[in-house]
PyMOL Python script that loads the backbone (N, CA, C, O; Angstrom):
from pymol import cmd

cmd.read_pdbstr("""\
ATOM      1  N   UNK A   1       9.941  -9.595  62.591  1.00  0.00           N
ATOM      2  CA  UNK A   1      10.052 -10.559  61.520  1.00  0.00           C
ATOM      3  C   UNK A   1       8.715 -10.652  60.789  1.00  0.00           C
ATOM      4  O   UNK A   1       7.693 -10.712  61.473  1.00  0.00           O
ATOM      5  N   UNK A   2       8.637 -10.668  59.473  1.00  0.00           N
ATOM      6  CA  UNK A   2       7.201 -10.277  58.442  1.00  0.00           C
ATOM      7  C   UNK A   2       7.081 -12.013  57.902  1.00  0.00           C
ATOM      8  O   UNK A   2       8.001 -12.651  57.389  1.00  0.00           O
ATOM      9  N   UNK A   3       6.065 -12.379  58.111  1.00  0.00           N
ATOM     10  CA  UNK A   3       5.907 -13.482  57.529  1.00  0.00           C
ATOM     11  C   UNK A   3       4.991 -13.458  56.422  1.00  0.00           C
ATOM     12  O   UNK A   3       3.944 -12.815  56.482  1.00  0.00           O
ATOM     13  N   UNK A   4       5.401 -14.262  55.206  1.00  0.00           N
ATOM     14  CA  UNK A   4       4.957 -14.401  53.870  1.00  0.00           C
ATOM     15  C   UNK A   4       3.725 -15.111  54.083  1.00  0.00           C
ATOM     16  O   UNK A   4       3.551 -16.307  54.315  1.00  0.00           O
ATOM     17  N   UNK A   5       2.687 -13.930  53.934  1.00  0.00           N
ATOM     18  CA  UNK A   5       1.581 -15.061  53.403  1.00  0.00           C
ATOM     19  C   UNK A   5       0.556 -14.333  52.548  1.00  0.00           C
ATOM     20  O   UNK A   5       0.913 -13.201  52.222  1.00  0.00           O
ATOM     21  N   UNK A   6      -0.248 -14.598  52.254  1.00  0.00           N
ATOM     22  CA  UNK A   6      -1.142 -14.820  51.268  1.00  0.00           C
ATOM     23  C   UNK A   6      -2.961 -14.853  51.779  1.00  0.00           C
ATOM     24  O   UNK A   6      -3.210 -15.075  52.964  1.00  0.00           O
ATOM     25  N   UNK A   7      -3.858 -14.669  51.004  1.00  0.00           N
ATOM     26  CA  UNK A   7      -4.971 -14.782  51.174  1.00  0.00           C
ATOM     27  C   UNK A   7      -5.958 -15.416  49.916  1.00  0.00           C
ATOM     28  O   UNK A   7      -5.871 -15.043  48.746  1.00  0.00           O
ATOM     29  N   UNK A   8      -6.630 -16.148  50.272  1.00  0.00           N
ATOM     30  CA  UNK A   8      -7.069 -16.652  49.209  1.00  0.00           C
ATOM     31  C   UNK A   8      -8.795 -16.996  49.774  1.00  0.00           C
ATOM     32  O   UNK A   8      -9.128 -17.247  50.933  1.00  0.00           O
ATOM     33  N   UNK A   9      -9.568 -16.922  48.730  1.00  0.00           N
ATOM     34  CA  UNK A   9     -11.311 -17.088  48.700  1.00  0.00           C
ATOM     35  C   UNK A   9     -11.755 -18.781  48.433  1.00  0.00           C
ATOM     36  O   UNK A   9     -11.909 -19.144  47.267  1.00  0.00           O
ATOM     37  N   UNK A  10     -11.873 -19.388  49.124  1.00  0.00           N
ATOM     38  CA  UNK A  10     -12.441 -20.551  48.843  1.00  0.00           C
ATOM     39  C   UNK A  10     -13.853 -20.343  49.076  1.00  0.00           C
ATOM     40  O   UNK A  10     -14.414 -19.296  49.400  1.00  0.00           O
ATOM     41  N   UNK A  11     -14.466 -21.756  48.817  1.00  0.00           N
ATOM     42  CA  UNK A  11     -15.534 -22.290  48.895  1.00  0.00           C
ATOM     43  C   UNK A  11     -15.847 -24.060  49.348  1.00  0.00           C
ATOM     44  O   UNK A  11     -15.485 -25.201  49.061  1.00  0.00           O
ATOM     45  N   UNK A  12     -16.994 -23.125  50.461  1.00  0.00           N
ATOM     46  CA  UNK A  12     -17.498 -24.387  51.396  1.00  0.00           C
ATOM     47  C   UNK A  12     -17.654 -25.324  50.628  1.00  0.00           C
ATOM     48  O   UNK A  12     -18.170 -24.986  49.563  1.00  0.00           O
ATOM     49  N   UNK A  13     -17.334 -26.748  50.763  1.00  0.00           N
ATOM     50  CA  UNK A  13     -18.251 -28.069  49.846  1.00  0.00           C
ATOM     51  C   UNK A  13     -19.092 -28.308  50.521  1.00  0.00           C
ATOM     52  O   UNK A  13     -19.384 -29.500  50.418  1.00  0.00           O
ATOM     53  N   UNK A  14     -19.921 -27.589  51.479  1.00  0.00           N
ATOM     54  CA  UNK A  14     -21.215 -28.227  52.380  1.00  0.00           C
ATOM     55  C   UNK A  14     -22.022 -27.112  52.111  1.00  0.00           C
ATOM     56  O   UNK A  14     -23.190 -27.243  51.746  1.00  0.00           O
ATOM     57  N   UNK A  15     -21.516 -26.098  52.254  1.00  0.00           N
ATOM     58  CA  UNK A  15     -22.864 -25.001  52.100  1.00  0.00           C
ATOM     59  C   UNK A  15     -22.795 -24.173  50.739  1.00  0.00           C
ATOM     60  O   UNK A  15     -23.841 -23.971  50.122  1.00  0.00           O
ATOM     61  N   UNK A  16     -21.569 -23.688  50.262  1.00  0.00           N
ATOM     62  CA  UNK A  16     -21.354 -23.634  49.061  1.00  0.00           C
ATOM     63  C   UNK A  16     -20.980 -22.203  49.315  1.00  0.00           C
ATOM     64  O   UNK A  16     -20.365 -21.755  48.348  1.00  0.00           O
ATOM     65  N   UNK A  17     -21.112 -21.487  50.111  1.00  0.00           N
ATOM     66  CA  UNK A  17     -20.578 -20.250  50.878  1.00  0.00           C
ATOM     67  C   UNK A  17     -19.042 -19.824  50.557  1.00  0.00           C
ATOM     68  O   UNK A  17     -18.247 -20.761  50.485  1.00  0.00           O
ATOM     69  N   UNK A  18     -18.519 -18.451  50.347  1.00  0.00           N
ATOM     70  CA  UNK A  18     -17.040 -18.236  50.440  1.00  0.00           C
ATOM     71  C   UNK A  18     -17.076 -17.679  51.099  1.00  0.00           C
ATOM     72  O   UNK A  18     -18.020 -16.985  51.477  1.00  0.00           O
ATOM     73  N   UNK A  19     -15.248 -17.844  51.798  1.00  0.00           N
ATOM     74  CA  UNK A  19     -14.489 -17.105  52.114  1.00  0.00           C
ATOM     75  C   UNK A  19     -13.459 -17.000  52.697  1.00  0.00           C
ATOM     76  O   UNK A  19     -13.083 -18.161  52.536  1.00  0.00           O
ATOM     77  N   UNK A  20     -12.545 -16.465  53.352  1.00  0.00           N
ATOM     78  CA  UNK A  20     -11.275 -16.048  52.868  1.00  0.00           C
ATOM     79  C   UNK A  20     -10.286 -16.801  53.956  1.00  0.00           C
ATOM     80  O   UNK A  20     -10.457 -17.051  55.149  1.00  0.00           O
ATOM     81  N   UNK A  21      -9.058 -17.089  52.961  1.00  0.00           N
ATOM     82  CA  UNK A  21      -8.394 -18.080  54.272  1.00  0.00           C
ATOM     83  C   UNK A  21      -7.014 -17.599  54.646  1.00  0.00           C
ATOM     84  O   UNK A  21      -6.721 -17.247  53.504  1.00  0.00           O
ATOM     85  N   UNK A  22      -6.175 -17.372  55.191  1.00  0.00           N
ATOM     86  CA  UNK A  22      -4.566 -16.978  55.254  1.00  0.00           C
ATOM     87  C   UNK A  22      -3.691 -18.205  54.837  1.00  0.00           C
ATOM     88  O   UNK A  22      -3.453 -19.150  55.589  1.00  0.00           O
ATOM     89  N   UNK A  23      -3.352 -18.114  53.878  1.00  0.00           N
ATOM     90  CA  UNK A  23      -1.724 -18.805  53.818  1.00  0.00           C
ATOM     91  C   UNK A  23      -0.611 -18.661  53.953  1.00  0.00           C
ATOM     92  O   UNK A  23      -0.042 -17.753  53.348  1.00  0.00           O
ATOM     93  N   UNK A  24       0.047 -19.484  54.765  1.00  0.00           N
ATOM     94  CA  UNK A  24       1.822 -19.319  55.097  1.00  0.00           C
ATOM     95  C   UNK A  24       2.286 -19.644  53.965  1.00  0.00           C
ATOM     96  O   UNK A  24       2.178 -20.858  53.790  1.00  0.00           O
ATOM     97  N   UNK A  25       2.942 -18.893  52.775  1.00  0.00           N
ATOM     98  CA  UNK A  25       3.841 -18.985  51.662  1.00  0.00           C
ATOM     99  C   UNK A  25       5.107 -19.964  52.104  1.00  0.00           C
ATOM    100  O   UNK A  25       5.622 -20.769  51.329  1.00  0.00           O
ATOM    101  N   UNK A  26       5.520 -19.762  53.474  1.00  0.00           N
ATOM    102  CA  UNK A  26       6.562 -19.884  54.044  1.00  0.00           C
ATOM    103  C   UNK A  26       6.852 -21.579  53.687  1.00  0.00           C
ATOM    104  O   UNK A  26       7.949 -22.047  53.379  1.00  0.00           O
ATOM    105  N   UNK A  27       5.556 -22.343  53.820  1.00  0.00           N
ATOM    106  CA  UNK A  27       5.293 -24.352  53.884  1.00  0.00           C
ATOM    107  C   UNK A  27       4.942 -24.331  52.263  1.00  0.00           C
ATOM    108  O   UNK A  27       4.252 -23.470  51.717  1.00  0.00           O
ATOM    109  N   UNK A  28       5.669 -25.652  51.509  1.00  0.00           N
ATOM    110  CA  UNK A  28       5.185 -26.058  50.795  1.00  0.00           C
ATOM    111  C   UNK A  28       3.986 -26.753  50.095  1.00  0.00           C
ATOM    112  O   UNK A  28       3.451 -26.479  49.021  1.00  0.00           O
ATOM    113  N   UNK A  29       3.715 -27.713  50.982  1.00  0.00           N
ATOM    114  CA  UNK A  29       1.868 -28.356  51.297  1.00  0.00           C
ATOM    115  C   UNK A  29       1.786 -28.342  52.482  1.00  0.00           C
ATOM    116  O   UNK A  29       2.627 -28.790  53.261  1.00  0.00           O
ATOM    117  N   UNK A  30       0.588 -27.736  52.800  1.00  0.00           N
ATOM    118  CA  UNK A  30      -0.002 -27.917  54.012  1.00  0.00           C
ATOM    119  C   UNK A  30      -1.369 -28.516  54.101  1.00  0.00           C
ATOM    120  O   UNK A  30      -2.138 -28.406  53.146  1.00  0.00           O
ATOM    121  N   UNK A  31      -1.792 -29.282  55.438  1.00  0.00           N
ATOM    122  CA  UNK A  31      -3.371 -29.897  55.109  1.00  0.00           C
ATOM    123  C   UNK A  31      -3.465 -29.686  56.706  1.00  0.00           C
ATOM    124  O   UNK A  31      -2.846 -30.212  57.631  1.00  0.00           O
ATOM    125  N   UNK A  32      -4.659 -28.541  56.658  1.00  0.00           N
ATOM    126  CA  UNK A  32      -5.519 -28.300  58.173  1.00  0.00           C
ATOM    127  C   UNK A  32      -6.838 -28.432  58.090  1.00  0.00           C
ATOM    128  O   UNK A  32      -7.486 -28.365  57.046  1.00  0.00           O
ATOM    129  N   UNK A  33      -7.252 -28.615  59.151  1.00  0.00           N
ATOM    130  CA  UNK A  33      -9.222 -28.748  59.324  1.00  0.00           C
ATOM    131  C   UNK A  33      -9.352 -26.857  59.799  1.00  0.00           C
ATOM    132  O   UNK A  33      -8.802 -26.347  60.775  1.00  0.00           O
ATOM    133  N   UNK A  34     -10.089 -26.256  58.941  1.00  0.00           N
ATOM    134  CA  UNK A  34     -10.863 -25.287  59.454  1.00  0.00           C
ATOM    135  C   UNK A  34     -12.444 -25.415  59.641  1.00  0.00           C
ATOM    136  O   UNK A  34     -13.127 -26.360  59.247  1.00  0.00           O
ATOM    137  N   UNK A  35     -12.783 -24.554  60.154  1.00  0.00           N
ATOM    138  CA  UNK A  35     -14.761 -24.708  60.119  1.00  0.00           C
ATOM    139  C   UNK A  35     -15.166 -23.990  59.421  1.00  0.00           C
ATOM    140  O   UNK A  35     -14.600 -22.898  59.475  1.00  0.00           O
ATOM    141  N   UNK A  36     -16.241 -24.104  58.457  1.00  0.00           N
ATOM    142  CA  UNK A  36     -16.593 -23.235  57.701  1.00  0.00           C
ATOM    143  C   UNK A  36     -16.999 -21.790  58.901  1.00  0.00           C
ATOM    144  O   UNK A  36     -17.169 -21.981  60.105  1.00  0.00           O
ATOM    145  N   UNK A  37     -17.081 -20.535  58.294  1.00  0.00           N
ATOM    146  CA  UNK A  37     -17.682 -19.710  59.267  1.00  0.00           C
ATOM    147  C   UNK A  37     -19.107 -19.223  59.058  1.00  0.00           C
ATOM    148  O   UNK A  37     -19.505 -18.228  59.663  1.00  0.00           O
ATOM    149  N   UNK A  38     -20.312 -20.263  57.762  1.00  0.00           N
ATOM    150  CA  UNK A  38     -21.376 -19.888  57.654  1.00  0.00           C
ATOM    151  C   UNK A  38     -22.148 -21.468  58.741  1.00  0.00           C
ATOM    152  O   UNK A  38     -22.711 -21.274  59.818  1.00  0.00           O
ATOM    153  N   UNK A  39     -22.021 -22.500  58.286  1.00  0.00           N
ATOM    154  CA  UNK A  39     -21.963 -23.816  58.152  1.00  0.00           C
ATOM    155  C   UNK A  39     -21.711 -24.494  59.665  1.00  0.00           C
ATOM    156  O   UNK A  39     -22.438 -25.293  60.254  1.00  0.00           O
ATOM    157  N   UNK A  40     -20.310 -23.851  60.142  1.00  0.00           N
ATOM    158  CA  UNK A  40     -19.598 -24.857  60.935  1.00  0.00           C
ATOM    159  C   UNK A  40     -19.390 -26.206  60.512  1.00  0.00           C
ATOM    160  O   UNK A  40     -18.690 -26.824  61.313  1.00  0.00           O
ATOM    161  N   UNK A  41     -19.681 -26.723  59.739  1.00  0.00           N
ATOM    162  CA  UNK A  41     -19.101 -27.901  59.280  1.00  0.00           C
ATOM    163  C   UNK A  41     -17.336 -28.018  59.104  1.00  0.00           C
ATOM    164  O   UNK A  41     -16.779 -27.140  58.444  1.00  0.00           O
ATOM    165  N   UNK A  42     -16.597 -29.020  59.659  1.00  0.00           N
ATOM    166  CA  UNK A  42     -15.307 -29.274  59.249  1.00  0.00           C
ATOM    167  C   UNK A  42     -14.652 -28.577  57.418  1.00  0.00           C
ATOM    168  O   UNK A  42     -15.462 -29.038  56.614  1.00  0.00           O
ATOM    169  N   UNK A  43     -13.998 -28.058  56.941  1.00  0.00           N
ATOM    170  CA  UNK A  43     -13.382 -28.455  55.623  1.00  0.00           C
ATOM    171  C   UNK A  43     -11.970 -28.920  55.630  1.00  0.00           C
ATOM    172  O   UNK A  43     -11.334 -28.639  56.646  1.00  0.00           O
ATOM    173  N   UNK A  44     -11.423 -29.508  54.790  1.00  0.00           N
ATOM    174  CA  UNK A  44      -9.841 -30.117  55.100  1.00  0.00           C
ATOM    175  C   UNK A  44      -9.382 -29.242  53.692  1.00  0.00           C
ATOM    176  O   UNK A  44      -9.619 -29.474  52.507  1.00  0.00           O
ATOM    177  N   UNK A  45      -8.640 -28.165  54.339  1.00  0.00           N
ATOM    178  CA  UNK A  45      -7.922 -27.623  53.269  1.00  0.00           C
ATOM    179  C   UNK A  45      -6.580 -27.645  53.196  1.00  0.00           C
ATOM    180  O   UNK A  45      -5.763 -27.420  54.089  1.00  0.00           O
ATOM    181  N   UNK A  46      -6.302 -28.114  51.360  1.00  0.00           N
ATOM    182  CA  UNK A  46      -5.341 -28.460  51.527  1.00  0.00           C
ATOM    183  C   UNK A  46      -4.354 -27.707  50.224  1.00  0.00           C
ATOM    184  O   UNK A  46      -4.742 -27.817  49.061  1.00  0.00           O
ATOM    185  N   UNK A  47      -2.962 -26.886  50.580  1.00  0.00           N
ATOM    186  CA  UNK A  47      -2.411 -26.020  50.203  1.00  0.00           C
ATOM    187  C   UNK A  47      -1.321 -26.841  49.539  1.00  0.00           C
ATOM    188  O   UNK A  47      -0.683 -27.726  50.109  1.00  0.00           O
ATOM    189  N   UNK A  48      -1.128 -26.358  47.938  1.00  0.00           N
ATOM    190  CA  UNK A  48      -0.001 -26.701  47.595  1.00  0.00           C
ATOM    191  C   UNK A  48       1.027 -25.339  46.853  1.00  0.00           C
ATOM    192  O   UNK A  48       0.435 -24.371  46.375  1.00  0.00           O
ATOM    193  N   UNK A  49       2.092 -25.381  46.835  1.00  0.00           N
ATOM    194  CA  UNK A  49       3.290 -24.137  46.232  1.00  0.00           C
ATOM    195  C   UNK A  49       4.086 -24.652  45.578  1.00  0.00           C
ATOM    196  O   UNK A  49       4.855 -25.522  45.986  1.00  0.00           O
ATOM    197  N   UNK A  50       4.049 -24.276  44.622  1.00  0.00           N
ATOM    198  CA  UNK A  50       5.157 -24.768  43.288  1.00  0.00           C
ATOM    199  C   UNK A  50       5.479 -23.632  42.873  1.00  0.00           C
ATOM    200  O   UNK A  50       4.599 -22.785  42.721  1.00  0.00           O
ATOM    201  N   UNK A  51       7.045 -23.298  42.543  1.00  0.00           N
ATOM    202  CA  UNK A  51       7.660 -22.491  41.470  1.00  0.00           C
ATOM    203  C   UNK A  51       6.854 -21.020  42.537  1.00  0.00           C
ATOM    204  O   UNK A  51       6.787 -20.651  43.710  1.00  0.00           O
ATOM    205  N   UNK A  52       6.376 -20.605  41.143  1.00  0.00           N
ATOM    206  CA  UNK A  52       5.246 -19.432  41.103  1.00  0.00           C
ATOM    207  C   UNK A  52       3.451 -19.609  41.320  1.00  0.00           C
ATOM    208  O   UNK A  52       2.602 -18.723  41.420  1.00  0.00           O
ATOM    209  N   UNK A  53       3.303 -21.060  41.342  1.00  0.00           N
ATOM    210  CA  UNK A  53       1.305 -21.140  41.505  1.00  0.00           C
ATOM    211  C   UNK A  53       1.263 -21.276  43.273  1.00  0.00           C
ATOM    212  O   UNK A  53       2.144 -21.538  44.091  1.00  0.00           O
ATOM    213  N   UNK A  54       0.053 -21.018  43.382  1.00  0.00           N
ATOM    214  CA  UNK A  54      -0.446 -21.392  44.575  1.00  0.00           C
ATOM    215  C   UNK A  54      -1.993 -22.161  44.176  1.00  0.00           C
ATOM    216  O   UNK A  54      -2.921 -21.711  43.505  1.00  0.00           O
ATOM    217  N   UNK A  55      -1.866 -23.344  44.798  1.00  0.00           N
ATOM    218  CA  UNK A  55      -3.058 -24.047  44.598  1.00  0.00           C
ATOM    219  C   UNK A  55      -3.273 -23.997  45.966  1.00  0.00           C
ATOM    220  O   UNK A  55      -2.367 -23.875  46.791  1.00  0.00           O
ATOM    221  N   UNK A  56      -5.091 -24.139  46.366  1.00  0.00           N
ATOM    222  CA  UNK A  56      -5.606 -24.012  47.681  1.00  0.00           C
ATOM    223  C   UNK A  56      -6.814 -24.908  47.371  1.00  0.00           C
ATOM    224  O   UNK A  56      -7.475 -24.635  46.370  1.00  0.00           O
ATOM    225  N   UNK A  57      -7.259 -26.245  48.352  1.00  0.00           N
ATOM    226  CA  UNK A  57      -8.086 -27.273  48.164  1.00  0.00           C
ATOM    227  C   UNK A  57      -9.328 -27.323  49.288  1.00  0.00           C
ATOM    228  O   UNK A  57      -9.105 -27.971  50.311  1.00  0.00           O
ATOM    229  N   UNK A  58     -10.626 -26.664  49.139  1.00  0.00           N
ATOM    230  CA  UNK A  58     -11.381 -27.142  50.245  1.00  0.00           C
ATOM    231  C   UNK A  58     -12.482 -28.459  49.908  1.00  0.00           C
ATOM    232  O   UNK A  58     -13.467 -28.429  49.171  1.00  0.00           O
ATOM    233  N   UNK A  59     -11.987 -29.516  50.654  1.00  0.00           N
ATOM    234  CA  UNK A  59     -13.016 -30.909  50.789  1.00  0.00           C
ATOM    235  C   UNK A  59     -13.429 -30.759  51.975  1.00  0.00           C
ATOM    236  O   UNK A  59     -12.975 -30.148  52.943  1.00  0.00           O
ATOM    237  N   UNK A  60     -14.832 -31.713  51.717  1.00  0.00           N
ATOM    238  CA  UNK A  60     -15.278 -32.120  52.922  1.00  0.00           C
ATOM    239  C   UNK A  60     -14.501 -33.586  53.724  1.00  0.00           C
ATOM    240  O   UNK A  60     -13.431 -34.034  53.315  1.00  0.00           O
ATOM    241  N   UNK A  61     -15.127 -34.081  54.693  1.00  0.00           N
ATOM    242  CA  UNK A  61     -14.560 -35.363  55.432  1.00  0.00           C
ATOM    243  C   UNK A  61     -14.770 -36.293  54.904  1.00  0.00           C
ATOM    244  O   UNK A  61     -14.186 -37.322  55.243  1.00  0.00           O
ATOM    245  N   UNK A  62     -15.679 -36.287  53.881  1.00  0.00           N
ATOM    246  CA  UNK A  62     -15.645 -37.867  52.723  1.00  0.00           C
ATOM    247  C   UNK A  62     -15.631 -37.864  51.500  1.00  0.00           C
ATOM    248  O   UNK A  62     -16.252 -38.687  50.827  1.00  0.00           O
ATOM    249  N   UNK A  63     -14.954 -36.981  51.049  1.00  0.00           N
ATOM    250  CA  UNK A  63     -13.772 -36.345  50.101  1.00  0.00           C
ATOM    251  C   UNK A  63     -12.848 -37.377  49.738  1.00  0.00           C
ATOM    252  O   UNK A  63     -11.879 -37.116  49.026  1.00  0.00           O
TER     253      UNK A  63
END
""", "prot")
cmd.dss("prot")
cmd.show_as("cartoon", "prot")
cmd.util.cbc("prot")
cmd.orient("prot")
């Protein structure tokens, strides 16, 4: 079974660093804590899917 996903380049709001995250196409919004991988600091990214866009959100914790 192939699951739909996606890749997308963000950027840290703490260090200001990119890079690259996997998205499940499969969920409409999603909101997870990853760690940055320069930083380690928390980010709360948060995924939205409409129609045809993909929006992808990285905040920090007092955001």
């Amino acid at each position: 079974m192939k699951l739909d996903t996606d890749s997308v380049i963000i950027r840290c709001p703490y260090c200001g660093e990119s890079s690259e995250v996997v998205i499940d196409l499969s969920v409409a919004h999603q909101e997870y804590v990853e760690d940055c991988f320069v930083c380690c600091r928390p980010m709360i990214i948060s995924v939205y899917i409409e129609e045809d866009s993909l929006r992808v959100e990285a905040k920090s914790e007092t955001e």
